[in-house]
C-alpha positions in Angstrom: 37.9 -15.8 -16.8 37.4 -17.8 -19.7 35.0 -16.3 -20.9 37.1 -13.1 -21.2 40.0 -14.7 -23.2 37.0 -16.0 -25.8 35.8 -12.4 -25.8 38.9 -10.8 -27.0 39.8 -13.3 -29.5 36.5 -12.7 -30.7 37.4 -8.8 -31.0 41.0 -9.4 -32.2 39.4 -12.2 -34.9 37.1 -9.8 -36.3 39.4 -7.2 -36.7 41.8 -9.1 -38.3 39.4 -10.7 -40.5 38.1 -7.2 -41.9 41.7 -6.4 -42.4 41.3 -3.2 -39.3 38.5 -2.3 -41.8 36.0 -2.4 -38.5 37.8 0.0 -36.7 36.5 2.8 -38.3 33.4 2.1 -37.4 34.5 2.7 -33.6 34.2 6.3 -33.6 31.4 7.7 -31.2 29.9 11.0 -31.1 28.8 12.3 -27.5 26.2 15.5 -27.9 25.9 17.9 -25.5 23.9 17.3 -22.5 24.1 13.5 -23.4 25.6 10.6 -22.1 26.3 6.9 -23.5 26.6 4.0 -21.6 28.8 1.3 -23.0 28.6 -2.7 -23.2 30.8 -5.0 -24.8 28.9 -8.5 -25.4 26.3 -7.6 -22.3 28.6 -6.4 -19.9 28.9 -2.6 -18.6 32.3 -1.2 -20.0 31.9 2.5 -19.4 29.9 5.7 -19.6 30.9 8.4 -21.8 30.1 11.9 -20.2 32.6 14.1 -22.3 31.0 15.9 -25.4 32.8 15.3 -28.4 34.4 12.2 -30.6 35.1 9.5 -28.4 36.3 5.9 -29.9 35.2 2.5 -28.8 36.1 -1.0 -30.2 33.0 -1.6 -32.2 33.4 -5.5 -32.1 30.5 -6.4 -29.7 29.7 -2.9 -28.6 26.0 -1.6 -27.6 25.3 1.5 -26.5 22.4 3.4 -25.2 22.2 7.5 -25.8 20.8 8.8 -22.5 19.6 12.9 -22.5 20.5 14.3 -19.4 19.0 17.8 -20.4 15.7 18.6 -18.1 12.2 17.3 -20.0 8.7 17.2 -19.5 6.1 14.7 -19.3 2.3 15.5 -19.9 0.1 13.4 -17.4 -3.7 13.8 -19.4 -6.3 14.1 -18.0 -7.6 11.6 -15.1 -10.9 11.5 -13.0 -9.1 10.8 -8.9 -11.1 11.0 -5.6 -9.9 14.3 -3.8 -9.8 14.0 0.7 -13.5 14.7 0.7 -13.7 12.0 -1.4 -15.3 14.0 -4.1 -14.6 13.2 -7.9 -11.9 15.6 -9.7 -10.7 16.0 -12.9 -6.9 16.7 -13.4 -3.6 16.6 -15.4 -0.3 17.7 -14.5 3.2 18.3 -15.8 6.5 16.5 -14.6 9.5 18.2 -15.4 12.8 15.6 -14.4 16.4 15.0 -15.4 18.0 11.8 -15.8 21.1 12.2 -13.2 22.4 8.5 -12.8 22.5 7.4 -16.6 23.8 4.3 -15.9 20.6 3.3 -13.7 18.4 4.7 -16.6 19.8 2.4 -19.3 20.3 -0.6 -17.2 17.9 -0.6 -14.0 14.9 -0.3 -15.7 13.2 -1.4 -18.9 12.2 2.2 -20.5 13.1 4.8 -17.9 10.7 7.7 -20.0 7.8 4.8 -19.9 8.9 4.3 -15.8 8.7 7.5 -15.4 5.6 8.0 -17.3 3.4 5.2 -15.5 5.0 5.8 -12.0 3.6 9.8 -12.2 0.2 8.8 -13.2 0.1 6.5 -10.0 1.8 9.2 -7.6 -0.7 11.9 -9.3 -3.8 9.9 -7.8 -2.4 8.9 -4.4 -1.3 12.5 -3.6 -4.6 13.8 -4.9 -6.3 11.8 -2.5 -4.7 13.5 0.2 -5.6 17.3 -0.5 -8.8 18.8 -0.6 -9.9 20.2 -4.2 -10.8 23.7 -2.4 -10.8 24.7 1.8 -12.7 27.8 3.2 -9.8 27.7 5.6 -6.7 29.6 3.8 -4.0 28.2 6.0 -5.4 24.2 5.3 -3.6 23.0 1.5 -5.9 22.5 -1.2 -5.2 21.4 -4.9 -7.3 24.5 -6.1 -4.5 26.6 -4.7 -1.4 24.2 -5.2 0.4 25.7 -2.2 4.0 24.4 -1.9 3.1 21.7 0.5 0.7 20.5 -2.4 3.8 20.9 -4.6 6.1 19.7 -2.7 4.0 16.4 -1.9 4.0 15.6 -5.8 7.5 15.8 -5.8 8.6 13.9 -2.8 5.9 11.2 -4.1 7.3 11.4 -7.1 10.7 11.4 -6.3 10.6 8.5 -3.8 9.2 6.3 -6.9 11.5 7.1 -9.7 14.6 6.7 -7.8 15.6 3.5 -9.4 15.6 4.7 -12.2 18.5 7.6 -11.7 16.1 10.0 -12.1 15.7 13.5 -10.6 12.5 15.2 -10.3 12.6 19.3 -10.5 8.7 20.2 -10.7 5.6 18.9 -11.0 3.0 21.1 -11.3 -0.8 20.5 -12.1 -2.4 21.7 -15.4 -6.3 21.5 -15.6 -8.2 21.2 -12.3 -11.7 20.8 -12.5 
């Protein structure tokens, strides 16, 4: 509780001192398909979801710009063991949304870097479970990417990135060799 009272005579000090001159510098611009979550001296304030001008005391203020628009990440090109336990090239492509911004900014470090390094590992575990190609049509195989293949990757996927408020749409598997 004390430590509240010291925080806003902090903020009302600093205002004072710049003669209000500081809050101009309040004013926040939300983008489309964007969200900002707000701190004031390390603690979580608010997130702002509405598009448009938005103003926050500046005094003390981070904030961290979160897309929430769908994007892609490019997992190159990896040598994995299939079922048979035969050597296989492949790469795939994650496409995700960040859904729980306030889990992205604060949960984890990097949530693009999470994401990144948790698809690689969920690309070789699943890949491991499939055959690369099956003479029987009704067994999955990565060569066809059924949507039990698909779906796999995505429940993998999905299971991993959770703490990070993250949503996985697709993943789908680029270069297969």
């Amino acid at each position: 509780q004390n430590q509240g009272s010291l925080e806003l005579l902090l903020v009302l000090l600093v205002t004072f001192l710049t003669g209000g001159l500081a809050l101009l510098f309040g004013f926040v611009i939300v983008n489309p398909r964007e969200e900002i979550v707000v701190l004031r001296f390390g603690k979580f304030v608010t997130t702002l979801r509405k598009q448009g001008i938005c103003w926050i005391h500046p005094v003390g203020r981070a904030q961290h710009r979160i897309p929430t628009r769908d994007m892609t990440h490019d997992i190159p090109v990896t040598t994995v063991l299939e079922r048979n336990g035969n050597p296989i090239q492949i790469s795939a492509i994650v496409v995700y949304r960040v859904e729980d911004s306030y889990k992205a900014a604060l949960e984890v470090e990097n949530y693009r870097k999470f994401i990144e390094d948790q698809a690689s590992a969920v690309v070789k575990r699943c890949s491991s479970q499939f055959p690369y190609e099956s003479p029987d049509h009704s067994e999955s195989c990565l060569k066809r990417e059924s949507d039990e293949v698909t779906n796999a990757f995505i429940h993998e996927l999905q299971n991993a990135v959770d703490a990070a408020g993250i949503k996985v749409l697709n993943v789908r598997l680029n270069d297969l060799t």
